[in-house]
N, C-alpha and C positions, 0 to 999 in steps of 0.2 A: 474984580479979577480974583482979587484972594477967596471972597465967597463959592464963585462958582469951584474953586480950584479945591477949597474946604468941601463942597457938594457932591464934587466927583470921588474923593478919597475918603469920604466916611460911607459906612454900612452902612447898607439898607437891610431892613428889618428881615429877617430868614437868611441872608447870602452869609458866605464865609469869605473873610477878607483873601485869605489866601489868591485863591481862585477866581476871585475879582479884580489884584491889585495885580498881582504878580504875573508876568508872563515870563514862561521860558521858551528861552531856543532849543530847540534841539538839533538844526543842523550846524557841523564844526564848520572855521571858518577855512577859506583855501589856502594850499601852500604853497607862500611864495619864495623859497629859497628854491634854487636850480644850483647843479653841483658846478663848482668854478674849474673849468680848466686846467687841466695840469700845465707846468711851467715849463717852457718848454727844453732847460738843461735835464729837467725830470725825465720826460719823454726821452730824449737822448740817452741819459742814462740807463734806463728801464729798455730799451731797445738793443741795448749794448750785452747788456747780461741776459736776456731773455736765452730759454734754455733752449737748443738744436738737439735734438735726436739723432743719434748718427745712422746711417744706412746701410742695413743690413746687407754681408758680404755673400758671397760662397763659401759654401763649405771645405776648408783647405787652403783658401785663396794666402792666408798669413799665417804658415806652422809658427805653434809657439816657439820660441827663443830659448826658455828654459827647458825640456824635455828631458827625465830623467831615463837616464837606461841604470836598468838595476843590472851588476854585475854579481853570478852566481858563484857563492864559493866553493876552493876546493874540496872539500870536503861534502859540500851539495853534488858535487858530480860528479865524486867518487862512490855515494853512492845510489844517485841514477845509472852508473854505468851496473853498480851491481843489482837495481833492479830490473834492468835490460834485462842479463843475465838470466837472471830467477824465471823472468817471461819467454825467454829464449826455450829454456834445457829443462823446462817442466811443464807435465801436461797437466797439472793438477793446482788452478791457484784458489785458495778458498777464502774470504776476507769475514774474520771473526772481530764479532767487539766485544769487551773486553769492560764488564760491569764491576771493576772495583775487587777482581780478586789478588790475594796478597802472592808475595813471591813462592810460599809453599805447597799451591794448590796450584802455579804455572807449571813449577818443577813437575810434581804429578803427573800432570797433563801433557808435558814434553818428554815425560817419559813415556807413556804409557802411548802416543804417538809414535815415537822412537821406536815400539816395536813393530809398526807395520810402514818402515823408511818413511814415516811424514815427519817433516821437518816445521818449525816454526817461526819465524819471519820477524823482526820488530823494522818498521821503518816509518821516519814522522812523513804524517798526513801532506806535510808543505809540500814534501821529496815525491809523496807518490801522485800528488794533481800537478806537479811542475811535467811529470814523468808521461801520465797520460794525456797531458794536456793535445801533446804533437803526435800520439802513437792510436794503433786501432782500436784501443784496446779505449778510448776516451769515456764510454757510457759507464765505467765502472768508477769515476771520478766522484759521485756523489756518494757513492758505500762509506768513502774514508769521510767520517765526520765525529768528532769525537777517540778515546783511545781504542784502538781496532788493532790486531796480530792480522797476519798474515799464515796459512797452514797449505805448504807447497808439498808437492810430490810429481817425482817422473814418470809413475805410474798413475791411472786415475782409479784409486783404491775410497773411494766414495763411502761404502757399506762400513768400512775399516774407521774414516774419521767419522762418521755420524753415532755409528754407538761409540765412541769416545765418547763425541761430544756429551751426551748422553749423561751421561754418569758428574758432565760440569756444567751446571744449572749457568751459572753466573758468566758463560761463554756461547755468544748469541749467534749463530751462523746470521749473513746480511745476502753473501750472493758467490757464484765463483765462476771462474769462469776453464770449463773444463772439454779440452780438443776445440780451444781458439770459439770456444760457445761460450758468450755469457749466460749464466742461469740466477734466476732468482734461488730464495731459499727451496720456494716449494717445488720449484725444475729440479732441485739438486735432490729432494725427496723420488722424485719420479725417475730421476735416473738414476737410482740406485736401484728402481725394482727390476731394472733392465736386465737382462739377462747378461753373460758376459762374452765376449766375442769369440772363444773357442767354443762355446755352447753353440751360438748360433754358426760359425762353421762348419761344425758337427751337424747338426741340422740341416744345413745347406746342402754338405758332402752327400748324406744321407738321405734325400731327396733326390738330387740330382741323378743317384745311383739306381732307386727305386724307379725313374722313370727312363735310365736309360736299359733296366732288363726288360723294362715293360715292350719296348719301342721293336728290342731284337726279339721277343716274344710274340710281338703281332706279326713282325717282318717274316720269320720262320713258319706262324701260324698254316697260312696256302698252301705253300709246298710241302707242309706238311700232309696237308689234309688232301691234297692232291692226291700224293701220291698209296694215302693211305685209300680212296674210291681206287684209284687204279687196281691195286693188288685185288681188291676186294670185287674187282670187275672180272678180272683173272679168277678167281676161284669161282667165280658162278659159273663159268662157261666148260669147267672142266680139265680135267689135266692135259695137257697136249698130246699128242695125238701119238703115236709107237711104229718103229717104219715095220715092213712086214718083212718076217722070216724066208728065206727061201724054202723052197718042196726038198723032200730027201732025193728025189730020182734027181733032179735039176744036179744037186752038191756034188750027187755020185760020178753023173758023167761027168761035170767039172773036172773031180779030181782025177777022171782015169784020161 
């Protein structure tokens, strides 16, 4: 027993023990753990707190509880009533921004306004989007952003603030809105090159006149001309005709 056992474990001449004695596995063996059941106050428990999703309502269905109304102060609609006002009793609203210039180059400039009745306006940005929020005038809400004047008149004297402006780099026209017209910058360029309304009434008058001498010049035209062939029928034909004298013997016995 031990010989053969000695016979099979030594080397034969050329092998490598390795590779003769040793065998390996290579497949792992199976697994026999399976997962144990949860206990069943676990389950209970875990069934208890498991999370619900709640179910989506309508919209409105529960108004919030706390719902703030913001209450406007006096002083905020004293003065929205004054820019009511300003939009009321002026046809000229022009909204400028205002890059940074100091107070003696506003003075300037609200002087040199002042001489053609344009006025200049300060009113904060909150007052004037609270203002258009509810009014026609609402598209002009996003001009105010930033520090912006206001340049009002009851005339719409256009030609009058733009060379102002002119001469103040640092004062941006944005838009205006002039005879209840919102305009951009470049509208308010174009309608300044419009001519001015007594101009064109003059014009109009002046037209309407040319064509109403025109109309009594044709109307009279015919009967003009009529009667100018008639005369002119009459002279070809001769003078009219002369009655004849009586004989002298005729007058003589007449008279005796």
């Amino acid at each position: 027993m031990a010989a053969t056992l000695c016979g099979t474990l030594l080397a034969k001449p050329g092998w490598l023990p390795l590779t003769q004695c040793v065998r390996v596995r290579h497949m792992s063996k199976s697994v026999t753990r399976h997962r144990r059941p949860m206990h069943i106050i676990k389950q209970k428990l875990m069934a208890v707190t498991e999370y619900i999703p709640p179910k989506r309502l309508a919209a409105g269905a529960y108004p919030p509880q706390n719902q703030k109304v913001e209450v406007e102060s006096g002083l905020v609609l004293l003065l929205k009533k004054e820019v009511k006002k300003v939009f009321q009793d002026c046809k000229m609203i022009a909204v400028v921004q205002n890059n940074a210039s100091n107070s003696e180059d506003m003075l300037t400039l609200r002087h040199r306004l002042h001489k053609h009745s344009l006025t200049v306006k300060f009113f904060p940005n909150q007052v004037m989007r609270s203002f258009l929020k509810d009014s026609e005038f609402c598209n002009m809400a996003p001009l105010f952003i930033g520090p912006t004047v206001l340049i009002v008149s009851k005339q719409g004297k256009v030609k009058e603030m733009l060379s102002t402006l002119r001469g103040s780099p640092q004062m941006v026209l944005l838009g205006a809105c002039i005879d209840d017209t919102l305009l951009s910058a470049q509208g308010v360029q174009h309608y300044s090159k419009l001519p001015s309304v007594s101009v064109v009434q003059g014009e109009l008058v002046s037209g309407l006149t040319l064509l109403s001498s025109r109309t009594a010049s044709l109307l009279q035209h015919h009967p003009a001309r009529l009667s100018a062939l008639l005369q002119q029928y009459v002279s070809q034909q001769g003078a009219p005709a002369t009655e004849p004298r009586p004989q002298e013997g005729e007058g003589e016995g007449a008279a005796a």
